[in-house]
N, C-alpha and C positions, 0 to 999 in steps of 0.2 A: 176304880171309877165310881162316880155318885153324881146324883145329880144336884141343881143347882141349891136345893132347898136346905141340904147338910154344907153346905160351903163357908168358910169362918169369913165374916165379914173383914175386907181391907185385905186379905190374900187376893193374886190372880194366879185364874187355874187359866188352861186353856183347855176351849172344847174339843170334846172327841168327837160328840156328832150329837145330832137332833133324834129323840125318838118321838115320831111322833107321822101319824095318818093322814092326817089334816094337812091338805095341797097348800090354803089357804094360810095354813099357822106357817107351816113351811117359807112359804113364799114373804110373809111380814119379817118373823126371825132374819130373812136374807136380808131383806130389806133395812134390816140394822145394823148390819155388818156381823149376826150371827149365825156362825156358821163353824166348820171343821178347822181347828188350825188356830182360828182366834182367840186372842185373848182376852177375858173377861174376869171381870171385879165385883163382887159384891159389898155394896157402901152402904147398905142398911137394910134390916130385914123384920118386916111387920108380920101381925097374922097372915095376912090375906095372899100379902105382894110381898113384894122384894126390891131393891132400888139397885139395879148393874150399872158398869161403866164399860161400853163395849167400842172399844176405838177413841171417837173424841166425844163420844153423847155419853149421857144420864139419859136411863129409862128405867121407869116403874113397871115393871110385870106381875103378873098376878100369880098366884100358886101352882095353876096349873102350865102355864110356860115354864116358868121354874123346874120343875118337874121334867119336862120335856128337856131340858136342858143336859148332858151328859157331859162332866168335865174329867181330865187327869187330876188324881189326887196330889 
């Protein structure tokens, strides 16, 4: 397992699970359809953020979401 910040761009892994305290961060992540089970993409990866494909959106997250993110290798 790793999280989302080692992930080769244009592979989907699916999530294992979210690490992370934050009720708030928790609750956005769901709010994008990320969560345990799902599958997700990463489509380009800057310093800062990272661009995922999670269901049928594109979203830009930032380092620290990425981080939170735990997928299957």
């Amino acid at each position: 397992m790793m999280d989302l910040t080692k992930a080769i761009e244009g592979k989907e892994y699916i999530i294992e699970r979210i690490e992370t305290d934050d009720e708030e961060l928790d609750a956005f992540l769901f709010s994008l359809g990320c969560y345990s089970g799902e599958p997700i993409t990463v489509i380009a990866r800057k310093k800062r953020s990272c661009t995922v494909s999670i269901k049928d959106g594109r979203y830009s997250i930032d380092r620290e979401l990425a981080e939170a993110i735990i997928v299957k290798e």
